[in-house]
DSSP file (Angstrom, degrees, kcal/mol; ACC not computed):
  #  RESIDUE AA STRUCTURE BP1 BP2  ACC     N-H-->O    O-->H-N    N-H-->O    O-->H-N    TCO  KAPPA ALPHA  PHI   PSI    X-CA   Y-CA   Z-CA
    1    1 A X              0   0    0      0, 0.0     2,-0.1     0, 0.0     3,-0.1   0.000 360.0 360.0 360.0 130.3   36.9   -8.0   89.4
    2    2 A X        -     0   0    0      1,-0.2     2,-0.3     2,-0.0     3,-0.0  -0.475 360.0 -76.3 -77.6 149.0   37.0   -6.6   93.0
    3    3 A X     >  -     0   0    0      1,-0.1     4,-1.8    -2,-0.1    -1,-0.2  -0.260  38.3-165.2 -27.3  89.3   34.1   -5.1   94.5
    4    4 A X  H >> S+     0   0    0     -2,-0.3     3,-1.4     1,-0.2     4,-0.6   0.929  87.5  47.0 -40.6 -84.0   33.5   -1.7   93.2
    5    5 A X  H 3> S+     0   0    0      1,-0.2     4,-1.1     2,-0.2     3,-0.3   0.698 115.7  41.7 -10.9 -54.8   31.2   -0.6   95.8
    6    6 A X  H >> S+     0   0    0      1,-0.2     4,-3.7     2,-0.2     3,-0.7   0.971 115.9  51.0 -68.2 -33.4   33.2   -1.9   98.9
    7    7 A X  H <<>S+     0   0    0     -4,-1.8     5,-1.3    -3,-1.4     8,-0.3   0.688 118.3  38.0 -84.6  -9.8   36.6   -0.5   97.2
    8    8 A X  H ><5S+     0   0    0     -4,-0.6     3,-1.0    -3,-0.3    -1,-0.3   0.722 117.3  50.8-108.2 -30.3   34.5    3.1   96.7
    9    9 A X  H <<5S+     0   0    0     -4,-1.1    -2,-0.2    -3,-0.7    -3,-0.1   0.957 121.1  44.7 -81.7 -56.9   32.5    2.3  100.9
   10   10 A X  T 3<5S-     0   0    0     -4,-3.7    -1,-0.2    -5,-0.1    -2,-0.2   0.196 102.8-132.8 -80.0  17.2   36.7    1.8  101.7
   11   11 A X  T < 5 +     0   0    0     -3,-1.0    -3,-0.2     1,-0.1     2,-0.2   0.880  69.3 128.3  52.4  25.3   38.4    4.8  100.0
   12   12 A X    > < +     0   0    0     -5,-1.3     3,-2.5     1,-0.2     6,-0.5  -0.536  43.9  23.7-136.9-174.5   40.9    1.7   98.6
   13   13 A X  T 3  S-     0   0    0      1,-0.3    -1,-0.2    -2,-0.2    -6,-0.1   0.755 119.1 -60.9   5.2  87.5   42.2    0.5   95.3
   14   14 A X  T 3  S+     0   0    0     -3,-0.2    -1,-0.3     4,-0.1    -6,-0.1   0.744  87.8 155.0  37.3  36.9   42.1    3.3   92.9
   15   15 A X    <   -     0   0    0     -3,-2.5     4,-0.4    -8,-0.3    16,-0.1  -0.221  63.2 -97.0 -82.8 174.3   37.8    3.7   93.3
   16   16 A X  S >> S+     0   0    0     14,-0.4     4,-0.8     2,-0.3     3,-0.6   0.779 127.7  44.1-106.2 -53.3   36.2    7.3   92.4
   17   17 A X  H 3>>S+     0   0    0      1,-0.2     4,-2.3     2,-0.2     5,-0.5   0.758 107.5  63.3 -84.3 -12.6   36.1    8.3   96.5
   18   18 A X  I 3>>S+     0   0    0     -6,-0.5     4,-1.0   -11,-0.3     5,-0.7   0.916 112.3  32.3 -30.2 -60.9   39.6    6.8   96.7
   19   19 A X  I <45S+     0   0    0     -3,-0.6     6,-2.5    -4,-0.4    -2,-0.2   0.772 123.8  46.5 -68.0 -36.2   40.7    9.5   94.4
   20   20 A X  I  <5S+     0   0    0     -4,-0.8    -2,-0.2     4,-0.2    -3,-0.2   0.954 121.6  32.8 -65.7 -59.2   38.2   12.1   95.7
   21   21 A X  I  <5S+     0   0    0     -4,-2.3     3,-0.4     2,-0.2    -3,-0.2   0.978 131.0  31.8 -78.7 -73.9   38.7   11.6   99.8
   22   22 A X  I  <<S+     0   0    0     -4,-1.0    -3,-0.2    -5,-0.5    -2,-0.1   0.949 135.5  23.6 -87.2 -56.9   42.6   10.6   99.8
   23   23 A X  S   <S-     0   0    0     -5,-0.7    53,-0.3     2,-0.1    -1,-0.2   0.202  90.8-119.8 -92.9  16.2   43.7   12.8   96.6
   24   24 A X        +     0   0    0     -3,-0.4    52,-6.3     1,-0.2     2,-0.5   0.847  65.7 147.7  66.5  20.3   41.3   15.8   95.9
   25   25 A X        -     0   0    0     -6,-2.5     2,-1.1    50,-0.2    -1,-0.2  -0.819  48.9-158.8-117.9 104.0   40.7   14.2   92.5
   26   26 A X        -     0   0    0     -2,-0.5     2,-0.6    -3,-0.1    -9,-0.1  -0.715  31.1-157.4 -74.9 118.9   37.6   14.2   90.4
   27   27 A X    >>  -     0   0    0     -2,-1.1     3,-2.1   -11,-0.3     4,-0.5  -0.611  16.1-162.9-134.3 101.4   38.6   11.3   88.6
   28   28 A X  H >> S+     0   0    0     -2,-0.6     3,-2.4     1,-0.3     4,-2.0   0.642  83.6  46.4  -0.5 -81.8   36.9   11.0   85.2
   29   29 A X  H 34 S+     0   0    0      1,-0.3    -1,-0.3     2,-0.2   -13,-0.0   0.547 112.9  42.3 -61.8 -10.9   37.6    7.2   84.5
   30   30 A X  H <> S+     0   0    0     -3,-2.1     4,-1.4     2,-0.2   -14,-0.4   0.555 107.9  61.2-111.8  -4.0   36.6    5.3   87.9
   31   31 A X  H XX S+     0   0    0     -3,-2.4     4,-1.6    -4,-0.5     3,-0.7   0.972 114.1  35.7 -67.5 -49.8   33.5    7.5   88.3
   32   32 A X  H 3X S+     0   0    0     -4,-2.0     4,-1.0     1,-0.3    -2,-0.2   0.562 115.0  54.5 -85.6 -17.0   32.3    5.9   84.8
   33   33 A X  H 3> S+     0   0    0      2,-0.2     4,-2.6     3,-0.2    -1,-0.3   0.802 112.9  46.8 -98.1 -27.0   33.9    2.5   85.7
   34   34 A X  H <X S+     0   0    0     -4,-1.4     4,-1.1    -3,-0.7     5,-0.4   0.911 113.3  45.1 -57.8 -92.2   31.7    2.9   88.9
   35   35 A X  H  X S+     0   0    0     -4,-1.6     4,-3.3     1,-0.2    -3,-0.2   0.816 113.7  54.2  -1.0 -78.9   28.7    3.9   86.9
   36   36 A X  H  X S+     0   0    0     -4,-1.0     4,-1.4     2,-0.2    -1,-0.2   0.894 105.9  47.6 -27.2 -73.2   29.5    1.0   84.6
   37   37 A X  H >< S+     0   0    0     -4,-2.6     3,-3.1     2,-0.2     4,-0.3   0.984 111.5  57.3 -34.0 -72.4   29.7   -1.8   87.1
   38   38 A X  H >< S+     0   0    0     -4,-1.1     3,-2.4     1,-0.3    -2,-0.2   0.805 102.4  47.1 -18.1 -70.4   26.5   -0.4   88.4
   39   39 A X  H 3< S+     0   0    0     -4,-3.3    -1,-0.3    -5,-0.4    -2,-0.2   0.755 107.6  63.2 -60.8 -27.4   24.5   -0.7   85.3
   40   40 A X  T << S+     0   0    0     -3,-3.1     2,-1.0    -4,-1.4    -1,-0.3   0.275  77.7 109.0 -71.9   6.3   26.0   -4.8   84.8
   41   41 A X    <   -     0   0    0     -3,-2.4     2,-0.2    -4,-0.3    -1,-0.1  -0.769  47.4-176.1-113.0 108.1   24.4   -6.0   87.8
   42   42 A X  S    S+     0   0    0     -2,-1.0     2,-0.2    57,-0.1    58,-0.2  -0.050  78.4  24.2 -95.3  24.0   21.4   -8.3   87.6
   43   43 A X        -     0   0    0     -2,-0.2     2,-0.2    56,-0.1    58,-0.2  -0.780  63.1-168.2 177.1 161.2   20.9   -8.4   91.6
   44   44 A X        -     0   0    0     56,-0.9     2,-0.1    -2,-0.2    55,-0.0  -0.898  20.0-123.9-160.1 122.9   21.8   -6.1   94.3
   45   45 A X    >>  -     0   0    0     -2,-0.2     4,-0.7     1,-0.1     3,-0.5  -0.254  26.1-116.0 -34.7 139.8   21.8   -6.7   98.2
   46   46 A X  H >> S+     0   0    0     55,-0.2     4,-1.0     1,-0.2     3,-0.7   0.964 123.0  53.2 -47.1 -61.7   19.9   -4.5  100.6
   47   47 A X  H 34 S+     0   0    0      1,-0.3    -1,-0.2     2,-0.2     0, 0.0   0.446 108.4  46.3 -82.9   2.8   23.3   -3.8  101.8
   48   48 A X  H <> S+     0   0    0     -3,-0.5     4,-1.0     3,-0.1    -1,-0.3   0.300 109.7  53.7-101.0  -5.0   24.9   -2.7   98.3
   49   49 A X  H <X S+     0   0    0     -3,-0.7     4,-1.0    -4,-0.7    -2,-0.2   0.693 109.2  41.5-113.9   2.5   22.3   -0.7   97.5
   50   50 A X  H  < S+     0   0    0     -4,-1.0    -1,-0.2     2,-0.2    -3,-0.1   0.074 117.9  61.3-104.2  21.0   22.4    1.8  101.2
   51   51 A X  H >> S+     0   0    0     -5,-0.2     4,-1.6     3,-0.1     3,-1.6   0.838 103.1  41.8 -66.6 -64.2   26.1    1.2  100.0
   52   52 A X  H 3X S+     0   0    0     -4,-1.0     4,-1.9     1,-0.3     5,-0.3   0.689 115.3  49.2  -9.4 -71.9   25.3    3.0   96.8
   53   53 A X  H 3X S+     0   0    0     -4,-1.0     4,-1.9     2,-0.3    -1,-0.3   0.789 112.7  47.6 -35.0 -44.5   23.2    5.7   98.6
   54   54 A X  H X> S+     0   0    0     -3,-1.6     4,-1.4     1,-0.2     3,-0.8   0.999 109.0  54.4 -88.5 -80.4   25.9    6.2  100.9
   55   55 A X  H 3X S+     0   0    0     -4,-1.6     4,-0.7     1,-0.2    -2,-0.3   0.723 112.3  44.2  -9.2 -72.3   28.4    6.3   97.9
   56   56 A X  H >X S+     0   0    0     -4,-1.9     4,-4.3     2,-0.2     3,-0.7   0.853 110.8  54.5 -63.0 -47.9   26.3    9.1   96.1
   57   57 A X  H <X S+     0   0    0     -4,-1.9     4,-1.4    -3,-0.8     3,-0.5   0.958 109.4  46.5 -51.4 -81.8   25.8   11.1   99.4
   58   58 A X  H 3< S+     0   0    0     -4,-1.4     4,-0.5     1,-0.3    -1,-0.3   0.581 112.1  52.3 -33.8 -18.8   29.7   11.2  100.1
   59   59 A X  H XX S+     0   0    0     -4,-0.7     4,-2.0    -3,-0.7     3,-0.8   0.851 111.3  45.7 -89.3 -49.8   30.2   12.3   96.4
   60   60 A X  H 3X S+     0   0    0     -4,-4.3     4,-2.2    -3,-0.5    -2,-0.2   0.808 111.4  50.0 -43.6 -35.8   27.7   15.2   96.8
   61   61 A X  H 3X S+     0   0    0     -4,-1.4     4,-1.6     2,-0.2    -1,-0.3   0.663 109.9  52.9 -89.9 -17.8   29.0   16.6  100.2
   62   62 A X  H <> S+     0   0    0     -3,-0.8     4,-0.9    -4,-0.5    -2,-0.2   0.975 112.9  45.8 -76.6 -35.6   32.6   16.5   98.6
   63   63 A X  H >X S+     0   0    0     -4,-2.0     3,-1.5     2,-0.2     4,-1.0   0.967 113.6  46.6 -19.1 -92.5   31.1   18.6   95.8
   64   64 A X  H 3X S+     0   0    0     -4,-2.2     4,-1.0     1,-0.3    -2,-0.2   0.856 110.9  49.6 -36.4 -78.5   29.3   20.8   98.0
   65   65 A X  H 3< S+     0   0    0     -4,-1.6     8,-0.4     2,-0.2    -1,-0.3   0.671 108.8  57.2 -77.1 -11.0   32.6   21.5  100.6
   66   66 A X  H << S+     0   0    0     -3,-1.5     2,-0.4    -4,-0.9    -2,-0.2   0.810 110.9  42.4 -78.2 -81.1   34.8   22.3   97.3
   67   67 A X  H  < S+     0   0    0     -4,-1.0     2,-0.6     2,-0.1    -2,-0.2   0.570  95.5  96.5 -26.1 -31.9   32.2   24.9   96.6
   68   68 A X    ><  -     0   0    0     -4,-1.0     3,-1.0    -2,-0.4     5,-0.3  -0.582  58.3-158.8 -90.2 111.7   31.9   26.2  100.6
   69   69 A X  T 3  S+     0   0    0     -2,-0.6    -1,-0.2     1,-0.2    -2,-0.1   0.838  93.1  61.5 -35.8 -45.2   34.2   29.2  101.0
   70   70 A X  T 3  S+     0   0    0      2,-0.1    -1,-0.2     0, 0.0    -2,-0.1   0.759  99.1  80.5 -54.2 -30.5   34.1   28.4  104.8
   71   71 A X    <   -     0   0    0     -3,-1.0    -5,-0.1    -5,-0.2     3,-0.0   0.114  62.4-163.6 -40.5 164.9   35.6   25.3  103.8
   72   72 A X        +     0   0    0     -7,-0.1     2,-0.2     2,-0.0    -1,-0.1  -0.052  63.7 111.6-103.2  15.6   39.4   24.3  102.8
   73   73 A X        +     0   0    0     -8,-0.4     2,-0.4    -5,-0.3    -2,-0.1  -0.616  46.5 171.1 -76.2 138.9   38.3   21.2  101.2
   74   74 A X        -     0   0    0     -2,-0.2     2,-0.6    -7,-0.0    -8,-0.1  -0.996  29.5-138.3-145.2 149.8   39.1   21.9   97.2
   75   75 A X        -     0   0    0     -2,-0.4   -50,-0.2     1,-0.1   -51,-0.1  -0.947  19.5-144.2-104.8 117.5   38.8   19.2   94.4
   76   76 A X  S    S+     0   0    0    -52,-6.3   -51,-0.2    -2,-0.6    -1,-0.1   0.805  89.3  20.5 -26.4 -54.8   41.9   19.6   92.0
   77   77 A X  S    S+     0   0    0    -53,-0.5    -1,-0.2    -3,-0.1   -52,-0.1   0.103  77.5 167.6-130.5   3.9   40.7   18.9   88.9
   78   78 A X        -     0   0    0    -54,-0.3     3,-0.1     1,-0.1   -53,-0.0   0.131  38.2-126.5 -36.8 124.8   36.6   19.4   89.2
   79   79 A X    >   -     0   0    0      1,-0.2     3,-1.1     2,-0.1     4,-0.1  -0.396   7.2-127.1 -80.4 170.1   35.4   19.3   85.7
   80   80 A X  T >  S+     0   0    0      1,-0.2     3,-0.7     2,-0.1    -1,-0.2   0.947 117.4  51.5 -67.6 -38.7   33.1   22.4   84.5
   81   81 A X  T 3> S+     0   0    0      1,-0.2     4,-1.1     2,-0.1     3,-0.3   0.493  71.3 128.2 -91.6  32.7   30.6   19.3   83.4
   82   82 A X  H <>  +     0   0    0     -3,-1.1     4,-2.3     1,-0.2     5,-0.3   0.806  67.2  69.5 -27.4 -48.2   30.5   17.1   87.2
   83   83 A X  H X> S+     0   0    0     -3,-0.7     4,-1.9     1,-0.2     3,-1.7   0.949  91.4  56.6 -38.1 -73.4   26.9   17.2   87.0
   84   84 A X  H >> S+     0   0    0     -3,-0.3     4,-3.0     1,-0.2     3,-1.1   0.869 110.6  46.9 -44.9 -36.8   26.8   14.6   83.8
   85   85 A X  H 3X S+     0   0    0     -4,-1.1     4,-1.5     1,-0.3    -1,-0.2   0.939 111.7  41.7 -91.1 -15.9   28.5   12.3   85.6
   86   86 A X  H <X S+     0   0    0     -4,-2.3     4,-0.7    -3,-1.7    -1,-0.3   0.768 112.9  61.7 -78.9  -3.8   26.7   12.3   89.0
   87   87 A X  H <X S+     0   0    0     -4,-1.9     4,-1.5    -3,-1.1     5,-0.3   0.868 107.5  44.6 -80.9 -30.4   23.7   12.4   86.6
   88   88 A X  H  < S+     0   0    0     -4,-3.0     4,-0.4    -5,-0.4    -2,-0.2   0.761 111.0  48.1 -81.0 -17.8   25.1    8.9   85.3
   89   89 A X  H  X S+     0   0    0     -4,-1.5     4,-1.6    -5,-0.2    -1,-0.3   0.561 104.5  58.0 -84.2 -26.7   25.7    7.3   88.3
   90   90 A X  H  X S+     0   0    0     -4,-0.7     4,-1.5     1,-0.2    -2,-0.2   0.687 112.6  51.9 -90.4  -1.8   22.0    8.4   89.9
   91   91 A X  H  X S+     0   0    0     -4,-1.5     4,-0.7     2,-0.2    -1,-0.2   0.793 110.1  44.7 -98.7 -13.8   20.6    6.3   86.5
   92   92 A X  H >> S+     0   0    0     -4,-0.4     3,-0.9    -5,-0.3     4,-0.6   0.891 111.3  49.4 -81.2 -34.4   22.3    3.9   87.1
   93   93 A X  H >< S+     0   0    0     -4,-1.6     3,-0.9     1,-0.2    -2,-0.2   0.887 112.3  49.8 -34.4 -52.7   21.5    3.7   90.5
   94   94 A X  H >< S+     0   0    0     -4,-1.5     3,-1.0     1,-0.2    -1,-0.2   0.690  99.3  67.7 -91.9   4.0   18.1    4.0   89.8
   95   95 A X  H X< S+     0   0    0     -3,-0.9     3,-1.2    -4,-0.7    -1,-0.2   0.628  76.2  76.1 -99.0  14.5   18.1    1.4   87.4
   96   96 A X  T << S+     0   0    0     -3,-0.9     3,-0.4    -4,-0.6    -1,-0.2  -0.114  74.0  97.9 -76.0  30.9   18.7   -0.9   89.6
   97   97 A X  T <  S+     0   0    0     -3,-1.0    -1,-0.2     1,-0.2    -2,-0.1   0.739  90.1  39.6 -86.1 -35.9   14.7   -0.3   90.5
   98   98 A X  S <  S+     0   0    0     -3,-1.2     2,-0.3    -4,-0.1    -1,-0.2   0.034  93.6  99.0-132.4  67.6   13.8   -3.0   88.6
   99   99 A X  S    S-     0   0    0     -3,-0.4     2,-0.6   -55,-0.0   -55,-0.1  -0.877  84.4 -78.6-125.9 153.2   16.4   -5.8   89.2
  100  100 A X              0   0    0     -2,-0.3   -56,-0.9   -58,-0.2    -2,-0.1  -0.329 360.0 360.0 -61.6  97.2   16.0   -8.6   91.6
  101  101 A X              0   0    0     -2,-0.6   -55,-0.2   -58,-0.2    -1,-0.1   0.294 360.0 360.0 -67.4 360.0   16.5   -7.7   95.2
């Protein structure tokens, strides 16, 4: 399985900011296959986990600039319930709190 995390850092190979950044696409099934990965990983690098941060940030500020009138950034397809799934991605995130560094 290719890197989630780098392919989501690069925009590349169908990942959740792939969809988000290049197509304008809240898209359901690689946010949760991100998420997913997360939660399977029994060690994490310094540098996957400010990827991860970095990953969360970039989802939030695309979130945010669909919202900003001032804006012309617009997510297609934003679902009414976006929260749960940035809520599932920051527990998994944060349950990588007590995994081996």
């Amino acid at each position: 399985m290719a890197n989630i995390i780098d392919d989501n850092i690069n925009a590349t190979n169908q990942s959740f900011l792939y969809f988000l950044h290049e197509e304008n696409k809240f898209d359901q099934k690689s946010i949760l296959n991100l998420c997913n990965y997360v939660q399977t990983l029994d060690s994490v690098t310094i540098r996957e986990l400010r990827n991860l941060y970095f990953i969360q940030n970039q989802i939030i500020k695309h979130i945010a600039y669909h919202f900003d009138k001032n804006d012309m950034y617009e997510i297609s397809n934003l679902p009414s319930d976006y929260w749960e799934y940035i809520e599932l991605l920051d527990i998994a995130i944060d349950g990588l709190k007590d995994i081996t560094i």
